[in-house]
Backbone bond lengths (Angstrom), bond angles and torsions (degrees), N, CA, C in turn:
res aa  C-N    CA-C-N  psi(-1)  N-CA   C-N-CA  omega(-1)  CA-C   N-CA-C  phi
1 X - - - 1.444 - - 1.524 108.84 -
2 X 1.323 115.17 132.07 1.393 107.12 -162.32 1.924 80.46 -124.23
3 X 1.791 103.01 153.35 1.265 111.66 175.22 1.420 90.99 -98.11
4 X 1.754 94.91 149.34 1.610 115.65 145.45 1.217 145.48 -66.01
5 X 1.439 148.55 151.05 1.252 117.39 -151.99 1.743 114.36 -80.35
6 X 1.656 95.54 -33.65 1.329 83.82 154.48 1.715 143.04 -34.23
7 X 1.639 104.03 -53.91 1.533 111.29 -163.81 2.178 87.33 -75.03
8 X 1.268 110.37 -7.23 1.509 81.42 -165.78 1.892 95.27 -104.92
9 X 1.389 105.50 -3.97 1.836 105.83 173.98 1.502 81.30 -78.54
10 X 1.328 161.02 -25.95 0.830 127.03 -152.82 1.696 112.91 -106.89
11 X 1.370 118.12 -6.67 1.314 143.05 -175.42 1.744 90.15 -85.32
12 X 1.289 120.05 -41.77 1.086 122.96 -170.45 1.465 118.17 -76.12
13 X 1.171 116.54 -24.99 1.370 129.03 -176.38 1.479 103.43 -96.93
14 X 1.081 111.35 -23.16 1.649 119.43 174.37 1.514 104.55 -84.16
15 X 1.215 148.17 -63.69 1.287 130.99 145.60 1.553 130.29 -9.06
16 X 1.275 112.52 -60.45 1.286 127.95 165.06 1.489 122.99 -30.64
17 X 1.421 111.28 -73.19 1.282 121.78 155.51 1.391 139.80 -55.88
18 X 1.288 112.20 -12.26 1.387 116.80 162.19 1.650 114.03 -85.22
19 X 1.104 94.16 -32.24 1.929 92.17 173.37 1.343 118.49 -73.86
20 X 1.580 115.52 -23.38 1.144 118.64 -175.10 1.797 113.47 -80.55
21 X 1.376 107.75 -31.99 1.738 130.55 167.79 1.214 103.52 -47.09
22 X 1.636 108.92 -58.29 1.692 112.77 -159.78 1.571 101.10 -69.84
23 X 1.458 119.17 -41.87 1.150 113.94 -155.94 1.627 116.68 -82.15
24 X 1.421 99.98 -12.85 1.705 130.74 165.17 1.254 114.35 -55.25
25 X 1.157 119.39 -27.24 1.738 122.92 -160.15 1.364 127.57 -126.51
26 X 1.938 88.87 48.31 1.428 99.25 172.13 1.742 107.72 -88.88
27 X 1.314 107.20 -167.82 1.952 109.99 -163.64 1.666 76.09 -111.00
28 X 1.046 129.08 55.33 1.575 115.95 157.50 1.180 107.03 -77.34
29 X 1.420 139.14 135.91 1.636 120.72 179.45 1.925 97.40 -124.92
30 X 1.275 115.65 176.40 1.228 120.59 178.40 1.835 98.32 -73.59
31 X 1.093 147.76 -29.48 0.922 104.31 154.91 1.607 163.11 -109.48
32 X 1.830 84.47 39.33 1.507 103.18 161.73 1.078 121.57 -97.65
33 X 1.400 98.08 -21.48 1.815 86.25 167.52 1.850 124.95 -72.64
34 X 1.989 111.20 -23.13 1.248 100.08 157.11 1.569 124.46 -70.97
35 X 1.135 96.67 -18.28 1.982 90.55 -175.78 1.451 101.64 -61.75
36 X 1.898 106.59 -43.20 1.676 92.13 -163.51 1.397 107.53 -83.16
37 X 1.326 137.08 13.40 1.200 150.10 -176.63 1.937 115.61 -104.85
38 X 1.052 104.63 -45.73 1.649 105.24 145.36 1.552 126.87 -51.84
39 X 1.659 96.98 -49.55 1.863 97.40 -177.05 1.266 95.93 -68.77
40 X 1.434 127.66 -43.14 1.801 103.56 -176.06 1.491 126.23 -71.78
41 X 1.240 103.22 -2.78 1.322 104.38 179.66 1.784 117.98 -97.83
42 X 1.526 98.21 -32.29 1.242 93.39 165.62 2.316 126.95 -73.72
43 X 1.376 84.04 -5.69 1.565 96.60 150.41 1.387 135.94 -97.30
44 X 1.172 92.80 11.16 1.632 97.28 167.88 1.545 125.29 -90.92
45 X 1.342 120.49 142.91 1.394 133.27 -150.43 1.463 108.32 -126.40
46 X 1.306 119.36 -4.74 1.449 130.92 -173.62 1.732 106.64 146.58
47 X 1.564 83.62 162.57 1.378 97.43 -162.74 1.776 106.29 -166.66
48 X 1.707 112.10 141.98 0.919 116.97 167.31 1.676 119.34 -139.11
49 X 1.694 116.28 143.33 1.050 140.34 -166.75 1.255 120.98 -141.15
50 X 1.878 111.65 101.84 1.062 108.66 133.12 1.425 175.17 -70.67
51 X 1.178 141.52 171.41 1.618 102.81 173.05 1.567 90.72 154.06
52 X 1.669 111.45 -175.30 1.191 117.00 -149.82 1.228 110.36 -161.14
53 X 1.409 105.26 104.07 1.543 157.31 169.64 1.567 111.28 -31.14
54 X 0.995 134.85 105.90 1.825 124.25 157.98 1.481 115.39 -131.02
55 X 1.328 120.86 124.48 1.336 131.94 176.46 1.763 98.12 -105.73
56 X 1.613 92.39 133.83 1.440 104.70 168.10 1.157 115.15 -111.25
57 X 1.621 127.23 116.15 1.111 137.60 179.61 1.438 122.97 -98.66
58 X 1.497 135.53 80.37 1.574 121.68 -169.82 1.514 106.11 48.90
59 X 1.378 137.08 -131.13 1.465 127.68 -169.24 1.307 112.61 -89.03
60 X 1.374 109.57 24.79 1.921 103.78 -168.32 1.410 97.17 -115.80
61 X 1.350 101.34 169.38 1.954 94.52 167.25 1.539 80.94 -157.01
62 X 1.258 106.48 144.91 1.580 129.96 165.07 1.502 123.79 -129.31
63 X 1.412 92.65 114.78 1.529 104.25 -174.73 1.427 97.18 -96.12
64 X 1.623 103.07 151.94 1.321 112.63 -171.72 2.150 91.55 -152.51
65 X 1.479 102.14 142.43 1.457 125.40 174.65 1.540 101.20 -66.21
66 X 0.878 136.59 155.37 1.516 135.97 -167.55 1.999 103.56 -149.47
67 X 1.245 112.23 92.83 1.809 128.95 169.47 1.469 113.73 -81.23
68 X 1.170 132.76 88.70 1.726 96.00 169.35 1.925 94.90 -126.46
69 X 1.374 94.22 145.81 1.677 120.15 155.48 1.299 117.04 -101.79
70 X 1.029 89.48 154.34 1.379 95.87 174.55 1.947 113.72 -164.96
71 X 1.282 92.11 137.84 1.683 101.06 179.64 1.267 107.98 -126.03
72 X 1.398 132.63 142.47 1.054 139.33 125.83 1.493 133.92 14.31
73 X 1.150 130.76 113.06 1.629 137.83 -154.78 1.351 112.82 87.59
74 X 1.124 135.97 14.60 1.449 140.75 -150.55 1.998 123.72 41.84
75 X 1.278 90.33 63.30 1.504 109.08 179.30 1.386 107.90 -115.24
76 X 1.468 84.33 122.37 2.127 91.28 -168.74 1.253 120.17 -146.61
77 X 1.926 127.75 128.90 1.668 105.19 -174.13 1.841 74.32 -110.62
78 X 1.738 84.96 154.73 1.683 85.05 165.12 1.925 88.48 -132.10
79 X 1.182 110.20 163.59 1.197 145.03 -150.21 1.459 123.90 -139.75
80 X 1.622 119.96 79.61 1.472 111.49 -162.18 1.214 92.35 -125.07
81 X 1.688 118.76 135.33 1.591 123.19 -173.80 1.618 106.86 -131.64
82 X 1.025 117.61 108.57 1.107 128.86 -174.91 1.874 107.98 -48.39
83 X 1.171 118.81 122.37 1.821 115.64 -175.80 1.607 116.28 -67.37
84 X 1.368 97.80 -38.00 1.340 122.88 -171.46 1.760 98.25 -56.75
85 X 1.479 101.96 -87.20 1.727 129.47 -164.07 1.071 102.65 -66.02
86 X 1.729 129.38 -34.82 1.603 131.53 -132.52 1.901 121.59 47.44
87 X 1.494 101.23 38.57 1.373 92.69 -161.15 1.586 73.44 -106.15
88 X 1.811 95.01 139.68 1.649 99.49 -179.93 1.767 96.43 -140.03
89 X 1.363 82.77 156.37 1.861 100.29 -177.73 1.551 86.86 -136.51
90 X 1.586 83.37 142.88 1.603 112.13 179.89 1.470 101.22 -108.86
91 X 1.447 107.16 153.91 1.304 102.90 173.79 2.172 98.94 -137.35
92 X 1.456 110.10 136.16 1.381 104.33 -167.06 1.555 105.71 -127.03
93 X 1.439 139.10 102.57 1.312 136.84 161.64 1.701 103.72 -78.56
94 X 1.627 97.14 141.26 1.509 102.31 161.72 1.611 117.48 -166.02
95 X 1.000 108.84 -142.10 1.735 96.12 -179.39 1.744 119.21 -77.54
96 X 1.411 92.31 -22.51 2.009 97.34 172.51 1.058 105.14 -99.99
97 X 1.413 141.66 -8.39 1.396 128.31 159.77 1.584 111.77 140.57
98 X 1.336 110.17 -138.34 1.653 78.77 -168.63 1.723 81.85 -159.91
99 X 1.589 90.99 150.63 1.325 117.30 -164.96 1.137 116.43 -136.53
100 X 1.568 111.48 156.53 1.584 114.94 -161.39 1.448 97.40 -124.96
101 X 1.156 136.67 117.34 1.816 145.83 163.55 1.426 104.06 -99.38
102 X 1.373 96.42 123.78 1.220 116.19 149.27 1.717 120.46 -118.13
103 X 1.551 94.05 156.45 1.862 104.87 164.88 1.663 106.30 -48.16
104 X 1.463 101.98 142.75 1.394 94.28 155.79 1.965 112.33 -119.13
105 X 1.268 99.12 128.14 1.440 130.93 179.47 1.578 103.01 -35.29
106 X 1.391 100.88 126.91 1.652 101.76 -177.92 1.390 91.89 -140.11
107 X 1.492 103.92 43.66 1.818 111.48 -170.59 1.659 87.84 -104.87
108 X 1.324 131.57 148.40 1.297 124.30 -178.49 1.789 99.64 -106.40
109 X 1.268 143.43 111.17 1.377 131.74 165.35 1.310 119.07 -61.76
């Protein structure tokens, strides 16, 4: 008796789903996945993140470029660039404290 290809896509897809059941039904619970998500984080030594910022203001919206570093001891530059202007302010924590840079305006009013 020979199968059709049909009856054997369907043996195959039935296989499929049984491995996927079994392999589904471990005792991982939500809160082992925060424990192991704390321990990796409390091994972290630095880190960087990009990404992209929008504040909605009543009819305005301001998009902004989004930089941040970050080290270990709470040492951090953040990095905000305006999309619009390109006008960007840095922001820098470190062991003397933490400071805010901005552009300075070479726009004449």
């Amino acid at each position: 008796m020979k199968l059709k290809d049909g009856e054997k896509m369907k043996k195959v897809l039935l296989a499929l789903c049984a491995c996927f059941l079994l392999v589904g039904c471990g005792k991982y619970t939500v809160g082992d996945a925060q424990k192991d998500l704390e321990d990796k984080i409390k091994k972290i030594k630095a880190y960087n993140l990009i990404g992209e910022l929008e504040i909605v203001n009543n009819d305005d919206v301001y998009k902004y470029d989004v930089d941040v570093s970050y080290a270990k001891d709470d040492k951090f530059r953040v990095s905000l660039k305006n999309q619009t202007n390109n006008h960007e302010q840095i922001i820098l924590k470190n062991e003397d404290g933490v400071y805010v840079l901005t552009q300075k305006s070479t726009q004449l009013l």
